[in-house]
N, C-alpha and C positions, 0 to 999 in steps of 0.2 A: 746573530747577536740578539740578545735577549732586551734592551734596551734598542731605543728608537734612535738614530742618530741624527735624528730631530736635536735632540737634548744638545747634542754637538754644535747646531746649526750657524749660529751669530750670537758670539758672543762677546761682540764687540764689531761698530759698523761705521764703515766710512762713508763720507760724502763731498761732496764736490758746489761748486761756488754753479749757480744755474741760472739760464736767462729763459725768463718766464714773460710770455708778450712782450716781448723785443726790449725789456725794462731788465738790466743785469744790475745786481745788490752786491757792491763790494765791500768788503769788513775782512780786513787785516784780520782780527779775532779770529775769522773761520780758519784762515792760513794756522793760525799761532794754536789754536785748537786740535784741527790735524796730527802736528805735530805733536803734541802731549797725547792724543790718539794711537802715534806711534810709538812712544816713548812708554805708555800705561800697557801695549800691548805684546812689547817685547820682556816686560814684567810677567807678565801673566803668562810668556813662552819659558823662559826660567822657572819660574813656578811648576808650569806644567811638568818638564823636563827634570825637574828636581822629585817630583811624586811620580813620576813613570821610572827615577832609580828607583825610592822607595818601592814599590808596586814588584819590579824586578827582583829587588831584596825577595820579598813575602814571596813570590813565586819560588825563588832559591830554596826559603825556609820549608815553604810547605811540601817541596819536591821533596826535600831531608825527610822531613816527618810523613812522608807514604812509603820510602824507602825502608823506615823504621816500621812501620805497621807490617809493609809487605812481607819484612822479614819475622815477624811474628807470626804471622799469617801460615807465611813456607812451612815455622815450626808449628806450631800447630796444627797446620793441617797432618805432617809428618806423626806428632803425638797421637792423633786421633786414627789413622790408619794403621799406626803400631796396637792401641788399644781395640780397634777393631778386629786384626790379626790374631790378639792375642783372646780376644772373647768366641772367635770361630776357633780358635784351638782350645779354648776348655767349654765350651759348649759342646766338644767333639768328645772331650773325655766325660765330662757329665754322658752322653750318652753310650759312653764307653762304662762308665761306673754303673750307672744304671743297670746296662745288659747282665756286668756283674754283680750287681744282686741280686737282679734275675735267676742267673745260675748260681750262685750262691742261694738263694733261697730252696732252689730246688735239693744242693747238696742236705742244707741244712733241714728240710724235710725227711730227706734219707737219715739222719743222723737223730733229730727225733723218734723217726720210724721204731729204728734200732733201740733206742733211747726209750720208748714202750714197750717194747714187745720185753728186755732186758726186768723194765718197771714188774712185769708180768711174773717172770719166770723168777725172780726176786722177790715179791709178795707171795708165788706158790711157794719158794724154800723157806719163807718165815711163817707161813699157814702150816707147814709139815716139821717146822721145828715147834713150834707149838702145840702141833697136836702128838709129835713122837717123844717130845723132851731133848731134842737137838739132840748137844753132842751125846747124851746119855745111849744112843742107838749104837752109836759108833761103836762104843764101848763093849754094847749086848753081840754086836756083829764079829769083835775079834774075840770078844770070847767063846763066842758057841765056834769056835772053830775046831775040827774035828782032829786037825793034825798040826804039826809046826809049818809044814807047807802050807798046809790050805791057813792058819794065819798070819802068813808072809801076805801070801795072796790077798786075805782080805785087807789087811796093815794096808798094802799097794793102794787098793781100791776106793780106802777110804781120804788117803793121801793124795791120789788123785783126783776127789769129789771135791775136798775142800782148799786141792789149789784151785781148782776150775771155778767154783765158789769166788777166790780170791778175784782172778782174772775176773770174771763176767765185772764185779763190783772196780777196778781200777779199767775198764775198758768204760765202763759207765760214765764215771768222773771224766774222765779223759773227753769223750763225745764230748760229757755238758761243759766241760772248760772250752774246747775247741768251737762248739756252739755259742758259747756265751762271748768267745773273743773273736768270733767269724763277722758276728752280730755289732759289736761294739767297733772295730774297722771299718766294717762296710757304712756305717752310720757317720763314724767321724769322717771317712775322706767325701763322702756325700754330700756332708754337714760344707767341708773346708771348699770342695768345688763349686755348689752352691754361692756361696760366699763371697768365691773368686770373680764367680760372674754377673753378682750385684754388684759389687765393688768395681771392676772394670766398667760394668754397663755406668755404673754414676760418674765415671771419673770421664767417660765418652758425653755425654751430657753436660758435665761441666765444660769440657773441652769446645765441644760445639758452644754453648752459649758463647766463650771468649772468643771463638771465630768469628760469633755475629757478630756479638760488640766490636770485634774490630775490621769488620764488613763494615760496617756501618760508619767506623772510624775514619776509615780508607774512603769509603763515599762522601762523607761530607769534606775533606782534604782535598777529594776530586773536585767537588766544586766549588769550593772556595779558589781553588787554584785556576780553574775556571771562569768564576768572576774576576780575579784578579788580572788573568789574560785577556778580556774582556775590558776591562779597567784600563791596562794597559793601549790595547788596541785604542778604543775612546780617545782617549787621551793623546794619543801620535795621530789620530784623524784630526783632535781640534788645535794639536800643534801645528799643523800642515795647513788648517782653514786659518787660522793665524799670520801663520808664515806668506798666504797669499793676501790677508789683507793688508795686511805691510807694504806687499807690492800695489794692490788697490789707493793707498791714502799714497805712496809716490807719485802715481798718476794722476792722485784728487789733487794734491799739492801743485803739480803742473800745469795741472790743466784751471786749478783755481790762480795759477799768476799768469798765465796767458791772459786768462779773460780779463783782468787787471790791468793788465796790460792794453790791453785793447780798449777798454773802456775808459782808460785814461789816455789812449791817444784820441779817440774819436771824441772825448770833451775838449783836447786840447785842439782841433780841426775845429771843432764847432765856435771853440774862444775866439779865435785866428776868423771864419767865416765871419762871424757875428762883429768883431773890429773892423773890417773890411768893408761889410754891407753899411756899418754905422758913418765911415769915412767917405764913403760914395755920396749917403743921405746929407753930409754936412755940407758937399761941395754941387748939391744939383739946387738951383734957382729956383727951379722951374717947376711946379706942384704938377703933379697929374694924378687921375682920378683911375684908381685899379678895383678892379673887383676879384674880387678871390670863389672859390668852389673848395669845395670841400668834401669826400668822398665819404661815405661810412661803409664799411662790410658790418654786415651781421653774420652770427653763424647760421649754419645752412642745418644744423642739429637741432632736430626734434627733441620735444620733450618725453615726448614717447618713441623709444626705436624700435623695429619689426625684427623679430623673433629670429634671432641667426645673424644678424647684424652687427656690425663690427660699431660701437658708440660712440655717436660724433664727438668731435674731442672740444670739451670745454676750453672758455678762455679763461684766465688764470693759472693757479698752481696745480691745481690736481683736477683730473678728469673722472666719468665715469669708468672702473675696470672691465665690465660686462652688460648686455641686454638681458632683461628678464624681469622677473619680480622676487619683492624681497620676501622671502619664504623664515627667516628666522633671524631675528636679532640680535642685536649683543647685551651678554647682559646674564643674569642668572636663568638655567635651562632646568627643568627636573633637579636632580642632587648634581648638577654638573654646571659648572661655571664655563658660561659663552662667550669668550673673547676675540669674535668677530661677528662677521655678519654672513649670513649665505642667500646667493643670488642664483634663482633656478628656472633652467630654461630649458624645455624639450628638444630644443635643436641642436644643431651643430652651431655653438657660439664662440665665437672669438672672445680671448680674454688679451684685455692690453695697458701697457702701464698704464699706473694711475696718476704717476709723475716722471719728470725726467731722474735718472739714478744708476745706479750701477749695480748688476747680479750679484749677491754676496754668497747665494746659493742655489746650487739647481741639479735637482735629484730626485728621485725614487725612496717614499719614505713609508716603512710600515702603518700610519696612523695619517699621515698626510695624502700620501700617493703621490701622485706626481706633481713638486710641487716647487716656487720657486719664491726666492727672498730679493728684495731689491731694497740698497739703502740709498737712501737721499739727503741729500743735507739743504733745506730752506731758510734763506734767512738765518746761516748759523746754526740752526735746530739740526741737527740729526731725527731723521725719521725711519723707520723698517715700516714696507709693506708686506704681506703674505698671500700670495696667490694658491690655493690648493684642491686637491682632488681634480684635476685637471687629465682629458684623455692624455695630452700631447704637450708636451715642453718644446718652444722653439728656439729658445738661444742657453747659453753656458755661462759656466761661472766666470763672473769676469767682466763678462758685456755690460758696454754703455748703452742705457733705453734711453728712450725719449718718450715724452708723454703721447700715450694715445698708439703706441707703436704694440703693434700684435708678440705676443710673446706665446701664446697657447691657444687652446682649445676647452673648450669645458668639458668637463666627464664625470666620473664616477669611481673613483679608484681610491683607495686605499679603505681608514676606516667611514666611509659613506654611505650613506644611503637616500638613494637617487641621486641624476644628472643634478650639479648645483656649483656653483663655485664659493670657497670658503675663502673668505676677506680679511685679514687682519691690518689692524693698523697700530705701530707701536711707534710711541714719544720716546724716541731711544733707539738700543739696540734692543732685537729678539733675544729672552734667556728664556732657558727650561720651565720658571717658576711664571713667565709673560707677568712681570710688574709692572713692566711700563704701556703695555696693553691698553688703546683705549677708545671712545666709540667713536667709529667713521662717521656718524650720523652730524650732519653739519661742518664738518671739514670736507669732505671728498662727494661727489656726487653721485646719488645713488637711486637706482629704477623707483 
């Protein structure tokens, strides 16, 4: 998936009623809070569920509309291998026409041949009628004939001179008509095959561009359709992170009237004590002299811990989450907005909550790595921590921490660079846009 399901993570976070140095903060509000908690977030599962139809629609729609390209597609391709087909078959006759002009040129050389040599024997009988006086000859030739036979004979002869005459001139004409029409077919079907196979070759180039265009139509319907299963997918992952925090704020709900419960027995034991001890002091005569002691622990935490070290756990609400030094701030980085802090240590460092809370997330994130969310709720406040780039995740979604309780490992994973751990702290819950993002520096203790 092309998005991080980061963007998924907490978007919306429960918390729970906590006793912080043996001192528990009861407020109805936090109960009555929860509960519109749960009531704001089975909203937002409706919602979701109502746009993962929608989303289902657009996939339906966009299946339709590749179905429709694909089948333009089939036809086209189909048009384009017919006009392919049809440009190797007259590409075939083009060089079939060709050959015959080829031999055709060669007839039509013979035909000229003829067609001179004719030119020839044509110009000598107008050279010899000019210089004899044509038919005036003919004339001198039947009459010097010496007998009625011998002028049959010549009559014959001369009868025979000027059909032959006739022929050679209508065998002439004939050549040059059959010439002149041998030449004007062969020129137009050359002309018309020619023709065919510009006209095909452009109508295959038209055809191909409408293939790309709808290549290209068909690709981009692929990944929209693509985003939108993506869209979808998203969206049933943060239905389901939903759906468990529902079950997370049932448990914050119980587990915050327990403690109320408890904490309004143990004032009611103390009233009860405290009446008792006063009705004793009323009823003794007799003064005597006590002395009291008084114990103090300090913590046994360094201000500076050694390198690999698991950090001693402060008293109050929030602890150190790791040993190291603070290698980068919160705050504006380069062109890039730094909405935590990162703590970097060469070794092998324990990272551990920074308060008591419960896992809202814990996974393997392209841009985070391994990386885990815990929300908390103080005094009413809801809070999201962010532990990340971490080699090792120790607990799951779900778990109850407690402050100062190991949960990982430091490392190096996802978008990182170097061993460090990255720290967020948000007044809220965790969203994609981190609005509620804001600096650890003075809330939470840090190297």
């Amino acid at each position: 998936m092309k998005k991080s399901v980061m963007t998924l993570a907490v978007t919306a976070t429960v918390g729970f009623g906590t006793i912080f140095g043996g001192t528990y903060t009861t407020e109805a509000a936090s109960i009555s809070g929860l509960k519109g908690e749960q009531s704001n977030i089975q909203e937002k599962r409706s919602d979701i569920n109502s746009t993962i139809t929608q989303k289902n629609n657009q996939i339906s729609d966009l299946q339709n509309q590749q179905a429709n390209v694909l089948s333009e597609i089939t036809r086209l391709d189909k048009a384009i291998s017919d006009s392919t087909n049809k440009i190797n078959e007259t590409n075939a006759k083009l060089e079939s026409t060709k050959a015959e002009i080829l031999k055709l040129q060669g007839e039509m050389e013979v035909i000229k041949d003829r067609i001179e040599k004719r030119n020839i024997l044509l110009k000598d009988r107008a050279r010899s009628y000019q210089e004899t006086g044509g038919m005036v000859n003919y004339i001198d030739v039947l009459m010097g004939a010496s007998s009625f036979s011998d002028f049959v004979g010549r009559a014959n002869a001369v009868v025979t001179i000027m059909e032959a005459d006739q022929a050679i001139l209508k065998e002439h004409e004939a050549d040059k008509q059959a010439l002149e029409t041998k030449q004007e077919q062969v020129t137009a079907n050359l002309a018309s095959i020619e023709k065919m196979a510009a006209d095909l070759q452009k109508l295959k180039q038209q055809l191909n561009v409408q293939k790309a265009e709808k290549d290209k139509a068909l690709a981009s319907l692929k990944e929209q359709e693509a985003e939108a299963h993506e869209g979808v997918m998203d969206l049933q992952e943060q239905d389901a992170l939903l759906a468990a925090q529902q079950t997370a704020i049932q448990q914050a709900i119980k587990m915050e009237q327990e403690a109320q419960a408890k904490a309004a027995a143990a004032a009611e034991a103390k009233a009860t004590a405290a009446a008792e001890a006063a009705k004793r002091a009323a009823s003794t005569t007799a003064s005597s002299g006590s002395s009291s002691s008084s114990k103090s622990a300090s913590s046994g935490a360094s201000s500076v811990a050694s390198s690999g070290s698991t950090p001693g756990v402060s008293s109050g609400i929030w602890t150190q989450p790791a040993t190291g030094y603070l290698s980068s701030g919160f705050g504006q980085r380069g062109s890039e907005r730094h909405v935590g802090v990162d703590i970097a240590n060469g070794a092998s460092v324990p990272i551990v909550a920074a308060a008591d809370g419960v896992v809202s997330r814990s996974y393997l994130s392209s841009t985070y790595g391994n990386c885990i969310f815990v929300s908390h709720s103080i005094n009413g406040q809801v809070y999201t921590t962010v532990y990340a780039h971490m080699s090792t995740r120790l607990v799951g979604n779900g778990a109850v921490v407690k402050k100062g309780q190991q949960i990982g490992v430091m490392g190096n994973t996802g978008a990182s660079h170097g061993q460090h751990l990255h720290f967020e702290l948000h007044k809220g819950p965790w969203t994609q846009d981190k609005r509620y993002a804001i600096s650890p520096v003075g809330i939470v203790p840090l190297p």
